[in-house]
C-alpha positions as CSV (number, residue, x, y, z in Angstrom):
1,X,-134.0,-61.8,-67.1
2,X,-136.8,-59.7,-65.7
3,X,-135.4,-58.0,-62.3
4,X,-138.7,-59.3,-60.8
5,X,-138.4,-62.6,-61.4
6,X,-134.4,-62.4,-60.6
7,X,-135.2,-60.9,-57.5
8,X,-137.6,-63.9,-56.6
9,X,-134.9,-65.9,-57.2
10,X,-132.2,-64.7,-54.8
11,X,-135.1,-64.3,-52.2
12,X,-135.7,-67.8,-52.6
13,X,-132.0,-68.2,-52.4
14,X,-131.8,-66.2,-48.9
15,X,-135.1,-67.6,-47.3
16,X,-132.6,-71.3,-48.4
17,X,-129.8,-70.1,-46.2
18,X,-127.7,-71.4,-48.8
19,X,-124.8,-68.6,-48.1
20,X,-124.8,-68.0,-51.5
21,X,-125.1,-64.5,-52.9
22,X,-127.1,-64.8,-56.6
23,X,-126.8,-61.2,-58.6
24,X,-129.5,-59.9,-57.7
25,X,-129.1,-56.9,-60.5
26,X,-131.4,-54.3,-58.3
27,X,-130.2,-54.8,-54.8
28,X,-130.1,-51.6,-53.0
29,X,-129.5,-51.2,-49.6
30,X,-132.8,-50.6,-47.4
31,X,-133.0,-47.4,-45.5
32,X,-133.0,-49.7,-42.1
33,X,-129.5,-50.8,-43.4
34,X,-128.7,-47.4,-43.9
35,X,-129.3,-45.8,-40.4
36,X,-127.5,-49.5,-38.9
37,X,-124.7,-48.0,-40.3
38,X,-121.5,-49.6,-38.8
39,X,-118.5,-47.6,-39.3
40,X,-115.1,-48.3,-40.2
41,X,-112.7,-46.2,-37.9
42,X,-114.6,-45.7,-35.1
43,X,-114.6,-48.2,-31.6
44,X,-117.7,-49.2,-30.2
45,X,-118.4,-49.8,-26.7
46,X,-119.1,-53.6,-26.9
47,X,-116.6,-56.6,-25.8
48,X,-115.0,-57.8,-28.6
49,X,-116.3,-61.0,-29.3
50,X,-115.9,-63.6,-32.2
51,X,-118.8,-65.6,-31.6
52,X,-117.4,-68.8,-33.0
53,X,-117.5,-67.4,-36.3
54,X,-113.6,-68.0,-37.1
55,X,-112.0,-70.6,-39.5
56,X,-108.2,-69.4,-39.4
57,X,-106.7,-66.5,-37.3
58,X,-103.4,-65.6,-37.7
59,X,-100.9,-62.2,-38.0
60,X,-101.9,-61.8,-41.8
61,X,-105.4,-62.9,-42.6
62,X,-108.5,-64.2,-40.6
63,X,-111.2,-66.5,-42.1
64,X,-114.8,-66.2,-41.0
65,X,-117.4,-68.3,-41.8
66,X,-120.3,-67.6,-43.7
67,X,-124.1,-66.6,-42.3
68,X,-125.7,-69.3,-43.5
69,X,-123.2,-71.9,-42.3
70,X,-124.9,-72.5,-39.2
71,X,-128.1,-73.4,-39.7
72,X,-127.9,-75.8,-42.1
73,X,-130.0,-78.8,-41.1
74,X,-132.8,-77.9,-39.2
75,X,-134.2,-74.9,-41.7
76,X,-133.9,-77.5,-44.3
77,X,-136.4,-79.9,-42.0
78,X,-138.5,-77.1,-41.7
79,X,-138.8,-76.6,-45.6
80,X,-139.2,-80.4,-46.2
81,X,-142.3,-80.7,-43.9
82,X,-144.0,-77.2,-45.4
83,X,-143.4,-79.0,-48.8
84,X,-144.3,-82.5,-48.4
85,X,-147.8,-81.2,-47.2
86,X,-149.1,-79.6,-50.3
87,X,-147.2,-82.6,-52.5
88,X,-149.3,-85.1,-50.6
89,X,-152.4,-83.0,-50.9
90,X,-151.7,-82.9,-55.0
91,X,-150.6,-86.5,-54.7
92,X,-154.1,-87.5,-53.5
93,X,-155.8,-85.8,-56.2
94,X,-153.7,-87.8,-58.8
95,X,-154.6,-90.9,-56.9
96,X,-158.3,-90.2,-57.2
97,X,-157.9,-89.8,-61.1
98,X,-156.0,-93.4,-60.7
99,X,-158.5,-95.4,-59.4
100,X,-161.5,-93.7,-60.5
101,X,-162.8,-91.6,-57.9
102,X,-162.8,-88.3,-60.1
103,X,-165.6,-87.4,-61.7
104,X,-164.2,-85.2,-64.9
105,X,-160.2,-87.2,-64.8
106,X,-159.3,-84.5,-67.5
107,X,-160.3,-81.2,-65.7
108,X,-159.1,-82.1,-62.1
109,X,-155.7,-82.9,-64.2
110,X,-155.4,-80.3,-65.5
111,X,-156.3,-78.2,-63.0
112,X,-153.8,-79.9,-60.7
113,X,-151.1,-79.4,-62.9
114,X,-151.5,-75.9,-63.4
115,X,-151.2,-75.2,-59.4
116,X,-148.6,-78.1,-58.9
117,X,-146.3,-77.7,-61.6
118,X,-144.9,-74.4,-60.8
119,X,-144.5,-75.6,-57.1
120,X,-142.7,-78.9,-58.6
121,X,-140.3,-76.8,-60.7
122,X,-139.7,-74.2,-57.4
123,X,-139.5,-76.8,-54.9
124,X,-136.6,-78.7,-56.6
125,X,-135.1,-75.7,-57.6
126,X,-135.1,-75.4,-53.9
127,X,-133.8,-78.9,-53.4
128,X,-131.1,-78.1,-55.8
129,X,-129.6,-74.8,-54.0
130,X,-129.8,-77.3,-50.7
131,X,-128.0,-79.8,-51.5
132,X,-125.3,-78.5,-54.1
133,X,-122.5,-75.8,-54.0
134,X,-119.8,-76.1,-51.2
135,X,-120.1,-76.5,-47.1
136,X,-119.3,-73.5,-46.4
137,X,-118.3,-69.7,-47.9
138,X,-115.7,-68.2,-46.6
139,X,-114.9,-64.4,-46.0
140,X,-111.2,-63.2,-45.7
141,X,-110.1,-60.1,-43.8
142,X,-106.7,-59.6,-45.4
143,X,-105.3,-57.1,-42.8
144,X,-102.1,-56.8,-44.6
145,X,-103.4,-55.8,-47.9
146,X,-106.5,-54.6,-46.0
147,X,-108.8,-56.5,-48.5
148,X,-111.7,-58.2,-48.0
149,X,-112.2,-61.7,-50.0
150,X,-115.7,-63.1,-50.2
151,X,-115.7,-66.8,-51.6
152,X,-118.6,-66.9,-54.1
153,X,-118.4,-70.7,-55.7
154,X,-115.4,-72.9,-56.6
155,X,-113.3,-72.2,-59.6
156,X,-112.3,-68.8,-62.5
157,X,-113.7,-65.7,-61.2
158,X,-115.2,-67.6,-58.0
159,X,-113.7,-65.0,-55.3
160,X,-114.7,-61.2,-55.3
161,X,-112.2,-58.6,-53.5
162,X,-113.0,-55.5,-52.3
163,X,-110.9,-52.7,-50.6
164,X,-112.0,-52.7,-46.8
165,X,-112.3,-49.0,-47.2
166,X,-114.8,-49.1,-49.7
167,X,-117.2,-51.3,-48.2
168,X,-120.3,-50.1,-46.1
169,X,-121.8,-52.2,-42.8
170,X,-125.1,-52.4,-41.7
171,X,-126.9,-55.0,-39.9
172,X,-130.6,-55.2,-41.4
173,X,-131.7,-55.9,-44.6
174,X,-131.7,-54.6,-48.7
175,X,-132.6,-55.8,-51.4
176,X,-135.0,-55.2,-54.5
177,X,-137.8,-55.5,-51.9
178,X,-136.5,-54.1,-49.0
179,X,-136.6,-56.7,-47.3
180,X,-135.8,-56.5,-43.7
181,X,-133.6,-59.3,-42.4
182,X,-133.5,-59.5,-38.3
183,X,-130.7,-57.7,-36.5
184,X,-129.0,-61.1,-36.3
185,X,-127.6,-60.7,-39.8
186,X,-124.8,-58.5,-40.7
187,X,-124.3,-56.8,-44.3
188,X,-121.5,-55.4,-46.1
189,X,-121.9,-53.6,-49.6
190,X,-120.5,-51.9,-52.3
191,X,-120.8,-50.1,-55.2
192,X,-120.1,-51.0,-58.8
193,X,-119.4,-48.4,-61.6
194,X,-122.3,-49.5,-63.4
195,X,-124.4,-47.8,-59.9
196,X,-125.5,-51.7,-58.8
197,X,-124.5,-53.5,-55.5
198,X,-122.3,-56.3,-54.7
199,X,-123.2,-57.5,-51.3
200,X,-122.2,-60.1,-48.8
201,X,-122.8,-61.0,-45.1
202,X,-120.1,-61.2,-42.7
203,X,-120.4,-63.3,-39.8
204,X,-122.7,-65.4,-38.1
205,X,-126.5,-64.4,-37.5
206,X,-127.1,-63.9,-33.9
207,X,-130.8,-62.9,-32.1
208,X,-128.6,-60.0,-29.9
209,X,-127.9,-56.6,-31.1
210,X,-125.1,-56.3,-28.5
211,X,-123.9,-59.7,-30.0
212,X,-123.6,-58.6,-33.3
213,X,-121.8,-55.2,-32.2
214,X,-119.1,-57.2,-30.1
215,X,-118.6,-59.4,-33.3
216,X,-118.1,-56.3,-35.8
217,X,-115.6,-54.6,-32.7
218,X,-114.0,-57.7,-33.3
219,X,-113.4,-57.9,-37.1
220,X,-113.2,-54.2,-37.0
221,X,-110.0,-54.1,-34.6
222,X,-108.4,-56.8,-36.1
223,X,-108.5,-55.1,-39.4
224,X,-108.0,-51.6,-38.3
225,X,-105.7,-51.9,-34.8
226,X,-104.3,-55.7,-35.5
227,X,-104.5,-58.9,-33.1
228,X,-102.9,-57.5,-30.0
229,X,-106.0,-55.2,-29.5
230,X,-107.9,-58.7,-29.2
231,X,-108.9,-61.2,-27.0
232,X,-107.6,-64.9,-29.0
233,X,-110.7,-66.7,-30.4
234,X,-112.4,-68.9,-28.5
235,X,-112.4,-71.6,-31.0
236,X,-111.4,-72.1,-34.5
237,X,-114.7,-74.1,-36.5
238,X,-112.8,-77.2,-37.6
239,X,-113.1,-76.8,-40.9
240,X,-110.4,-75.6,-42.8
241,X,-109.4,-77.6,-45.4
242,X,-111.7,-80.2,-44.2
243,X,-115.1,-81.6,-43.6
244,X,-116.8,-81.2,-40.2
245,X,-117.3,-84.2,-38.1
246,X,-121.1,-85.1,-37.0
247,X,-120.0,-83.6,-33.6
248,X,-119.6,-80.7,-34.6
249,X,-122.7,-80.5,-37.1
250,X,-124.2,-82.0,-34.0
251,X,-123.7,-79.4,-31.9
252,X,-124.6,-76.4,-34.0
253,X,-127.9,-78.1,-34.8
254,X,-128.8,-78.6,-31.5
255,X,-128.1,-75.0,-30.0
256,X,-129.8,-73.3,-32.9
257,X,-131.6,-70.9,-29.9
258,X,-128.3,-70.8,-28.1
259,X,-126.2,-72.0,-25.7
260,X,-128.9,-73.5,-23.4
261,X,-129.9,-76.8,-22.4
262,X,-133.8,-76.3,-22.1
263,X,-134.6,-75.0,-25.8
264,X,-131.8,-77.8,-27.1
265,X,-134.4,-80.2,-25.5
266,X,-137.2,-79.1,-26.9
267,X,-136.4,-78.3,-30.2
268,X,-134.6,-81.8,-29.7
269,X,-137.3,-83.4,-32.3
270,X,-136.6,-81.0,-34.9
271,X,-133.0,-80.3,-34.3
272,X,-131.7,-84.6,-34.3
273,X,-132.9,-85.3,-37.5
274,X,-131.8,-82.0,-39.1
275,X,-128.0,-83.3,-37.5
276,X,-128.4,-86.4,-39.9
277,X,-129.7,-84.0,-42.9
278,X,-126.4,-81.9,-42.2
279,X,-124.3,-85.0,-42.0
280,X,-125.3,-86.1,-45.7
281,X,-125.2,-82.7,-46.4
282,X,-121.5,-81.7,-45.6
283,X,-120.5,-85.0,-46.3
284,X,-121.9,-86.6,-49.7
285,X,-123.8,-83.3,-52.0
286,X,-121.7,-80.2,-51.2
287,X,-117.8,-79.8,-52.1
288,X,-115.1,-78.0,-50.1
289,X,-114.6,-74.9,-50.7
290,X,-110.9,-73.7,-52.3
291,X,-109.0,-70.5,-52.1
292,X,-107.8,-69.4,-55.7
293,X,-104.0,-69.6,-56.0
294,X,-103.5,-65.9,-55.8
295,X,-105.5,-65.3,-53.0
296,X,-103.5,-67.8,-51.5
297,X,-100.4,-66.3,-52.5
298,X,-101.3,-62.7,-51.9
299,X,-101.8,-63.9,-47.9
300,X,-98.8,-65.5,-47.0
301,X,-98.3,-66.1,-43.0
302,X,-94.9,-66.4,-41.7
303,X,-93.6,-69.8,-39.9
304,X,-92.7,-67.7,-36.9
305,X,-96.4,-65.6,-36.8
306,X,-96.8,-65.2,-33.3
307,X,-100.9,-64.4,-33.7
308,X,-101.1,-67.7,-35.4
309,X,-103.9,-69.5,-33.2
310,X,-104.5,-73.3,-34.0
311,X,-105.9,-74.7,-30.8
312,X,-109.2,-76.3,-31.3
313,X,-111.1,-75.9,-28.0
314,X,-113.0,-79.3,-27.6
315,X,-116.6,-79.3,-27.9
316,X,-119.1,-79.4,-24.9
317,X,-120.9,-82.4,-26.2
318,X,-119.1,-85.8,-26.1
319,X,-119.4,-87.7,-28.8
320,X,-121.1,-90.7,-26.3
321,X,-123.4,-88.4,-25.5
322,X,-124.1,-87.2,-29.0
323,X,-125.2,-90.6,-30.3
324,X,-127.6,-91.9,-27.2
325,X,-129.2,-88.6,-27.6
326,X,-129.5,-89.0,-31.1
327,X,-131.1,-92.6,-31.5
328,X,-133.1,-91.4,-28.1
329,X,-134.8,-88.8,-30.2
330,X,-135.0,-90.5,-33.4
331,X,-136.7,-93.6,-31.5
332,X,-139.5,-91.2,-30.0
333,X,-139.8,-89.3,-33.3
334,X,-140.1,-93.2,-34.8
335,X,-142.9,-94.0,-31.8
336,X,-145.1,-90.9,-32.4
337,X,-145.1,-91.4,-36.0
338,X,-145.9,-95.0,-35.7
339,X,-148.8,-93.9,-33.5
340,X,-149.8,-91.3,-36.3
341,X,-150.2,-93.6,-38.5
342,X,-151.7,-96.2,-36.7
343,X,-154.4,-93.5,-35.5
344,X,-155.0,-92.4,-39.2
345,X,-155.7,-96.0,-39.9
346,X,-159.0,-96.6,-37.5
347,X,-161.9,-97.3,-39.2
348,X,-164.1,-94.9,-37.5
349,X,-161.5,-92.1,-38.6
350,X,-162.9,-91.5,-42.1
């Protein structure tokens, strides 16, 4: 495949939030990565902080969730409505042809699907990354080996491991286009013999720099000094083994800016129905994701681990709570696009 057109395709993938990591055969890291270099071996003045980015914690392994895992919901609202306009648009024209209205029926055609089909065989490409592959993907530290296990897809050859030593940490972009990702997103990367890049993105994305840094202190002392040099988690994401309830899905969705009331309210339209999306999401398209045997069997925890941490914090929102707001929402949302229509509808409109 033409590196072009195979780096199109894993930007497509990334601007999906998918957490999925297509080869992208001339990744390189981007000179920003580069001098965001975050070293191994060397403590950092930020707190500590896991940022809610931890599946399983324990004396032997921890499991953090992937980048993307997130934000599932509301990006995928935002791609649906920047998708549905130009398919109506199109739509339209095909109507016209339909009942007449076009003056040369074979030229607008094929016109129309000159432009369109590309954008047809993209956007459900698209549609396919959304709603496929698994809920989430998984990176293991594996402190006792001290290797690092970055869940790829279900299945042989599904898991790629990497010595923690070898791997490099940055926190802004790469790529064939050097592309540069927000400060929000942290990278790890490595070398292959044949000169390419394997890469992967540890954590969650966060807007603060000082976030980030507190995050990587975290996974960096736990891998490096162990658990007693850390704070314990403030919660485990209740998702191991399992699918996440609507709470939880709700939750994420609707502090996509953060942890604060006002923005949660006003991104409330967008934010609700991207809850639901999530919902059918994680629950009916994607699969779980499953350790290989021998990863599971190279990172055994003992019975008596005494870093094993398996409280589940409960969640701010009640679940009450979580359904009046979401069919309060969903009725405005229902309102204003009744009124849309109705408005489109006047007479004197056209």
């Amino acid at each position: 495949m033409k590196s072009w057109i195979a780096s199109l395709l894993a930007y497509n993938d990334g601007m999906v939030m998918s957490g999925r990591y297509s080869r992208e055969m001339t990744w390189t890291p981007s000179e920003k990565l580069i001098q965001s270099r975050l070293e191994q071996g060397q403590q950092l003045t930020a707190e500590p902080c896991s940022l809610g980015s931890i599946i399983q914690f324990n004396g032997s392994y921890m499991d953090i969730v992937d980048w993307a895992y997130q934000k599932v919901g509301p990006a995928e609202i935002i791609w649906t409505v920047m998708m549905i306009g130009p398919m109506l648009l199109v739509g339209s024209f095909y109507l016209d042809t339909m009942v007449g209205r076009n003056p040369d029926p074979l030229f607008y055609n094929s016109v129309e699907t000159f432009f369109f089909l590309p954008f047809v065989l993209w956007f459900g490409r698209v549609l396919f990354r959304t709603f496929t592959g698994c809920t989430h993907y998984p990176i293991r530290l594996d402190r006792k080996s001290q290797m690092v296990h970055v869940f790829r897809h279900n299945g042989e050859g599904g898991v790629s491991s990497y010595r923690w030593r070898d791997i490099t940490f940055g926190m802004i972009g790469g790529g064939a286009m050097q592309r540069g990702f927000n400060k929000g997103t942290m990278t790890g990367y490595v070398q292959r013999p044949d000169k390419g890049y394997d890469y992967f993105r540890l954590g969650v994305m966060w807007p603060s720099e000082e976030g980030m840094r507190g995050q990587w202190e975290y996974f960096r002392r736990y891998m490096e000094e162990g658990p007693d040099s850390l704070p314990e988690p403030e919660i485990l994401l209740p998702i191991d083994g399992m699918r996440e309830s609507f709470r939880v899905g709700a939750q994420l969705c609707w502090f996509l800016a953060g942890p604060m009331l006002g923005p949660a309210i006003f991104l409330a339209p967008l934010t609700v129905p991207g809850s639901l999306l999530r919902w059918f999401i994680m629950h009916v398209t994607r699969r779980l994701p499953r350790w290989p045997q021998h990863i599971v069997d190279a990172c055994p925890v003992s019975p008596d681990d005494r870093y094993a941490f398996r409280q589940v914090r409960p969640l701010d929102v009640s679940l009450p709570l979580a359904l009046v707001v979401t069919v309060g929402v969903l009725a405005l949302d229902a309102t204003l696009l009744y009124w849309f229509i109705e408005w489109l509808s006047q007479p004197g409109y056209h």
